[in-house]
C-alpha positions in Angstrom: -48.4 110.4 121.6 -48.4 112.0 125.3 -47.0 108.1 126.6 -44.4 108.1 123.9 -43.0 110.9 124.9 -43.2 110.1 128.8 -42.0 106.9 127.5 -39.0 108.7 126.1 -38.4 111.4 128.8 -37.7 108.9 131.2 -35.6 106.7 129.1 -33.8 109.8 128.8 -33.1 110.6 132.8 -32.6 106.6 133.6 -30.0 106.3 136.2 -29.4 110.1 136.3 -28.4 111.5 139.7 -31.0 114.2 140.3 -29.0 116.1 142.7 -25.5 115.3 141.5 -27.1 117.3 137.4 -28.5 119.9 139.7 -25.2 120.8 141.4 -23.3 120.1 137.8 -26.0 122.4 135.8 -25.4 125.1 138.2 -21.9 125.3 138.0 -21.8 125.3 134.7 -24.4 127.8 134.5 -22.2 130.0 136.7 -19.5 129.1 134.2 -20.6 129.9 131.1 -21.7 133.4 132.4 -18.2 134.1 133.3 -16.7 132.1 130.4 -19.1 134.9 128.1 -17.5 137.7 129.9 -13.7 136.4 129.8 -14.6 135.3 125.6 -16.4 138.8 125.0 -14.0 139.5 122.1 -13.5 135.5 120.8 -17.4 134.8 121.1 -16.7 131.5 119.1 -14.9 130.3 122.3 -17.6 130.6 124.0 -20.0 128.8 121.1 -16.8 125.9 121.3 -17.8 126.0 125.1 -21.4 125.1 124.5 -20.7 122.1 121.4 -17.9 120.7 124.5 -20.9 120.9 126.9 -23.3 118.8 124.8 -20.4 116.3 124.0 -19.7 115.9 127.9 -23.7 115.6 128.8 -23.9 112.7 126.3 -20.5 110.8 127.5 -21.9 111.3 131.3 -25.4 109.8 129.7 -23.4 107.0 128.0 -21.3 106.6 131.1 -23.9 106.6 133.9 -25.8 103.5 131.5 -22.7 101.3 132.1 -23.5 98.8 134.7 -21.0 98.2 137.4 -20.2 94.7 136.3 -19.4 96.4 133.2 -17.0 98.8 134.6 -15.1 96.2 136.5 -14.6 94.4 133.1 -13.2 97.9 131.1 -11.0 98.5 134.1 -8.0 96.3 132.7 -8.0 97.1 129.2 -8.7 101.0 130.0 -5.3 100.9 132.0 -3.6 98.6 129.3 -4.8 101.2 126.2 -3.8 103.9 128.3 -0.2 103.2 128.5 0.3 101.7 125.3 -1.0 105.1 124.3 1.3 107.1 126.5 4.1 105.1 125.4 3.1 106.1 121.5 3.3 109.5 122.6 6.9 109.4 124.0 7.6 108.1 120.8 6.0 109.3 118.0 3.9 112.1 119.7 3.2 115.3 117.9 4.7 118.5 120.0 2.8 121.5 120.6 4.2 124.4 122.5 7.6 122.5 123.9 5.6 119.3 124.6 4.7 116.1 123.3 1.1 115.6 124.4 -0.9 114.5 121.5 -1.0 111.4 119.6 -2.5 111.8 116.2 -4.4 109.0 115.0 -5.0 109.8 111.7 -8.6 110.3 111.7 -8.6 112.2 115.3 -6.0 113.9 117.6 -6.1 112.4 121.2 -4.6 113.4 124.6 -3.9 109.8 126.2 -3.0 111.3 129.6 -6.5 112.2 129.9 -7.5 109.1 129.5 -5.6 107.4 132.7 -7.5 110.1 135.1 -10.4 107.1 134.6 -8.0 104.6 133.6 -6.2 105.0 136.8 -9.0 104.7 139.6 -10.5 101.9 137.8 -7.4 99.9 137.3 -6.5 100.1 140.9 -10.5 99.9 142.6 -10.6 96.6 140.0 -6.7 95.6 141.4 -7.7 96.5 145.7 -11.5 94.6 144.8 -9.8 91.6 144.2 -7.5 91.9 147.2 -10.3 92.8 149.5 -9.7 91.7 153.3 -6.2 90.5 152.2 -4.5 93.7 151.4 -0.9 93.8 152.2 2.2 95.9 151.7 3.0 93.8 148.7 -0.8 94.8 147.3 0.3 98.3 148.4 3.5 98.3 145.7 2.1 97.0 143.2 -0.6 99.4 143.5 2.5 102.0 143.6 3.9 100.9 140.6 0.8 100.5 138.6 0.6 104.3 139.3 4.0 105.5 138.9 4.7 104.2 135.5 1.8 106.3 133.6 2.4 109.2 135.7 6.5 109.1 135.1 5.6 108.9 131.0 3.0 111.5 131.8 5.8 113.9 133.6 8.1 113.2 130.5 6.0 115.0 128.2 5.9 117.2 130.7 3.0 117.7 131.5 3.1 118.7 135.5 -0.8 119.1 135.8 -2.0 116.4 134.6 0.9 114.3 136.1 -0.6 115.6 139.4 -4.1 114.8 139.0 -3.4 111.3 137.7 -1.3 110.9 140.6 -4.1 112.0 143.5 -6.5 110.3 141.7 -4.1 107.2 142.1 -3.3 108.2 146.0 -7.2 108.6 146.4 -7.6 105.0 145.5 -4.9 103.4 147.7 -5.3 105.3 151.1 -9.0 104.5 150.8 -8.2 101.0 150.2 -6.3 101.1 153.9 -2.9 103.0 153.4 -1.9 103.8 156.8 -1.2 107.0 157.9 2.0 106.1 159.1 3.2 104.7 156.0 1.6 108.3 154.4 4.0 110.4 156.9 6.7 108.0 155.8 6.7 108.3 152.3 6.0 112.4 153.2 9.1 113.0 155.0 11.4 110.9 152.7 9.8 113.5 149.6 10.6 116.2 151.9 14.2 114.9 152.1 14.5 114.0 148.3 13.7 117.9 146.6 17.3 119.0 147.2 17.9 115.6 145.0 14.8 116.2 142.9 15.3 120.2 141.8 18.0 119.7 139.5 15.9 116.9 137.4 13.3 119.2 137.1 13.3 120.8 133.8 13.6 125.1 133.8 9.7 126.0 133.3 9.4 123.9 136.3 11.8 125.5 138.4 11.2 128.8 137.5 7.4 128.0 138.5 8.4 127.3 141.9 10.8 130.5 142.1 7.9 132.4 140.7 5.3 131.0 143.6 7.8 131.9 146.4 8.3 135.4 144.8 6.3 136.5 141.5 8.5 139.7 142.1 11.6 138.8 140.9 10.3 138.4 137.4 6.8 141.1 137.2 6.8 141.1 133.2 7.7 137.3 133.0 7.4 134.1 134.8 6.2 136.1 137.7 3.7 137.8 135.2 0.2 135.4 135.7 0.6 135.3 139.2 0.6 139.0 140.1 -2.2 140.0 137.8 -4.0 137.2 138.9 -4.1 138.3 142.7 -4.8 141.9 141.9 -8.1 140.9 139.8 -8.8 138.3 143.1 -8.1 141.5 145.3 -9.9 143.9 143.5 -13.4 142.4 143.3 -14.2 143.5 146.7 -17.1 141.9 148.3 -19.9 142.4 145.3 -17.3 142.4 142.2 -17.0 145.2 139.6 -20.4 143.4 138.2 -20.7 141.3 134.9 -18.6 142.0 132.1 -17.1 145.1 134.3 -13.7 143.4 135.1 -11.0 145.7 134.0 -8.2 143.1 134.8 -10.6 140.8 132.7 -11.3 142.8 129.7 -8.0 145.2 129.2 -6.2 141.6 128.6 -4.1 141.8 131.6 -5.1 138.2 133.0 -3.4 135.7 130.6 -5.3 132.4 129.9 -8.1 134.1 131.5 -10.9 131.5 129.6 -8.9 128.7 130.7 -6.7 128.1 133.7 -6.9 131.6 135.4 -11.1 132.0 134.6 -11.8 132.1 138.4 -9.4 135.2 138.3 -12.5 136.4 136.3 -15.0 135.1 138.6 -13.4 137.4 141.6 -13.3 140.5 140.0 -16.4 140.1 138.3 -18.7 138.6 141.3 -16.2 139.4 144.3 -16.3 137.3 147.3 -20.0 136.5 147.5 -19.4 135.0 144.0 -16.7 133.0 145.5 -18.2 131.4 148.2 -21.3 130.4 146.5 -19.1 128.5 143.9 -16.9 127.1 146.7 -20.2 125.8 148.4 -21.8 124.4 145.0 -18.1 122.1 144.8 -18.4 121.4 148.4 -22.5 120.1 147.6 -20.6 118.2 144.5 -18.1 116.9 146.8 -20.5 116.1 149.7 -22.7 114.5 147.3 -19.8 112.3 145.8 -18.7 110.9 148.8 -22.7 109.8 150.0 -22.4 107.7 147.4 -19.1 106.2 148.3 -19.7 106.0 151.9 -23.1 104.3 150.6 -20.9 101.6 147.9 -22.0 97.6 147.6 -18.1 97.0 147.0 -15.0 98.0 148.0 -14.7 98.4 143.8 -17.6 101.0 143.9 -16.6 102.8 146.7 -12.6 102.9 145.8 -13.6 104.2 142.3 -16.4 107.1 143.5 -14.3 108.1 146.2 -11.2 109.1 144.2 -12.8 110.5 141.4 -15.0 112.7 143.9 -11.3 113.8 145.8 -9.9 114.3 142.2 -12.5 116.8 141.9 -11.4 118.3 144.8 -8.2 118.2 143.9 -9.4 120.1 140.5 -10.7 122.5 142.4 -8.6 123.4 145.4 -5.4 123.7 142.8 -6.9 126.1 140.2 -8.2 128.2 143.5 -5.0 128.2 145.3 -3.2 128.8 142.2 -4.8 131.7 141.2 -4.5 133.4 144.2 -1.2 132.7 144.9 -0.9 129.9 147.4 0.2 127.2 145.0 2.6 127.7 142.1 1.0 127.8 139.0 0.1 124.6 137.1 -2.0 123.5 134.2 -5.4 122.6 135.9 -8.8 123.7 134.7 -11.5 124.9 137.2 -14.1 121.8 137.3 -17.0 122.9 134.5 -16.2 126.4 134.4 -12.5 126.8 132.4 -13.1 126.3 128.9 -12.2 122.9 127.2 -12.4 120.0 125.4 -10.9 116.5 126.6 -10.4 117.4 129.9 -14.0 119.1 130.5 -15.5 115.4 128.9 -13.5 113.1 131.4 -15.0 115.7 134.2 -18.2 114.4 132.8 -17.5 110.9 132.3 -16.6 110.9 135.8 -20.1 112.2 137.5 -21.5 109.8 134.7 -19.5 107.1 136.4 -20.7 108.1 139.9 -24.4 107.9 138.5 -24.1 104.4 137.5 -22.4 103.5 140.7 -25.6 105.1 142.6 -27.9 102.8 140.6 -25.6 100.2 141.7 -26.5 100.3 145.2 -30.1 101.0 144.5 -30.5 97.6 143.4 -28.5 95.8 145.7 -31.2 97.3 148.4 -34.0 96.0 146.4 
């Protein structure tokens, strides 16, 4: 009986990362102990929280089985799903809140867009493997366009966040497969030169986010409105934080979306700076961690794909920080394994899954 279950246990923890889970289960313990203050009056958020958790730990399990061999197979017909679903959402998409997100498939509701933040670095580690020692600017645009096309359908919806993380997750790929940093400046500067050309196609939530990051001021009780409480809950933490389940920002209602989007709002007042700066290292560990293992790849295919998706958790995480305090206007983009949610928080997973199955990779190419 005692070998069965040895037996099972380590069928259980095959090709699981032992320091990528530990740096994972911490973060999400520090998360679901400021998810339970920010949910103290919705406690079935928080109950939703822990069924989401379980979901993602079994997609990373399922994910970090997949052999790399497999991967390189999926990457095509991930990309190819992807857009045909994107494309079903432009058209017959249902609309929640002012935007056409969801597809409903009858038996399920799905967000496609989520499903290109994999999608995407696959397709193009797959597309710069095949081209590998013999990639040229013409490799380089169609690399472009096999990113811009999901991202413009994603922007349509709109859906600025997302559009974002599809599209660094997509950047992560291609300047790691030899962009040069003069074509990067380049491309910068002619951006730079476009916005006065770019602002008026941007629709009015977008504009007024930008107005609102330059000065939250001009509009206190509106647009301006997430921003400004935001920073004063950041502020008023301190050093140490009010304590747990102390924030007044937090529990008088005065941060908006504070279980989502604006939860490290929570974690400042509540923990203060020395609760900051130990979740800032755990992401830099996660980080640190994630790009061993690309440094570390067999193939340029393993390397492309675990380096973007450890810089798109970066990404994640820089933008939700500099958001909520102020730095960066405010966008849709969940704190890695600490907001609350559902698709999103399972593609986090599927992603360090992926990374796990890319460090068995190279494990037995050495053997």
């Amino acid at each position: 009986m005692r070998n069965l279950i040895r037996v099972a246990g380590q069928r259980l923890v095959v090709n699981i990362d032992g320091s990528l889970m530990l740096l994972v289960s911490l973060i999400i313990g520090l998360g679901l102990v400021t998810l339970y203050s920010a949910t103290k009056e919705t406690p079935a958020r928080f109950n939703a929280q822990l069924v989401n958790i379980s979901t993602g730990l079994v997609a990373m399990w399922i994910a970090a089985q997949v052999p790399q061999k497999l991967l390189e197979r999926l990457a095509v017909p991930a990309y190819v799903i992807g857009l045909v679903l994107l494309i079903g959402v432009a058209f017959a998409g249902d609309i929640v809140n002012g935007a056409r997100r969801w597809l409903n498939l009858g038996f399920t509701r799905i967000q496609p867009s989520e499903i290109m933040k994999i999608a995407i670095p696959l397709a193009l580690a797959w597309f710069f493997n095949r081209a590998e020692g013999t990639a040229r600017t013409r490799e380089f645009i169609v690399a472009a366009l096999l990113l811009v096309v999901p991202v413009a359908l994603i922007m349509k919806q709109p859906d600025l966040g997302t559009a974002m993380l599809v599209s660094a997750a997509g950047f992560y790929a291609i300047f790691l497969a030899g962009l040069s940093w003069r074509v990067i400046l380049t491309l910068g500067g002619i951006g730079a030169a476009s916005i006065p050309f770019i602002w008026p196609l941007l629709h009015d939530y977008q504009r007024r986010r930008i107005s609102m990051f330059l000065d939250p001021t001009q509009d206190p009780l509106g647009a301006g409105y997430h921003t400004i409480q935001s920073t004063i809950a950041v502020g008023s933490g301190g050093v140490l934080g009010k304590g747990w389940l102390n924030g007044t920002q937090t529990h008088l209602e005065f941060i908006p979306e504070r279980h989502t989007d604006f939860i490290f709002a929570v974690v400042s007042e509540e923990f203060g700076l020395v609760g900051n700066v130990v979740l800032v290292i755990l992401y830099i560990s996660l980080i640190t961690r994630g790009m061993v293992i690309a440094s570390n790849a067999a193939t340029t295919f393993s390397r492309l794909l675990a380096g973007s998706l450890v810089l798109s958790f970066f990404t994640y995480a820089f933008v939700n920080m500099g958001m909520v305090s102020g730095i960066l206007p405010v966008v849709g983009v969940p704190l890695p394994f600490v907001s609350y949610g559902g698709t999103a928080l399972v593609t986090l997973f599927i992603g360090i899954g992926i990374l796990m199955s890319l460090t068995r990779r190279r494990a037995l190419s050495r053997t």
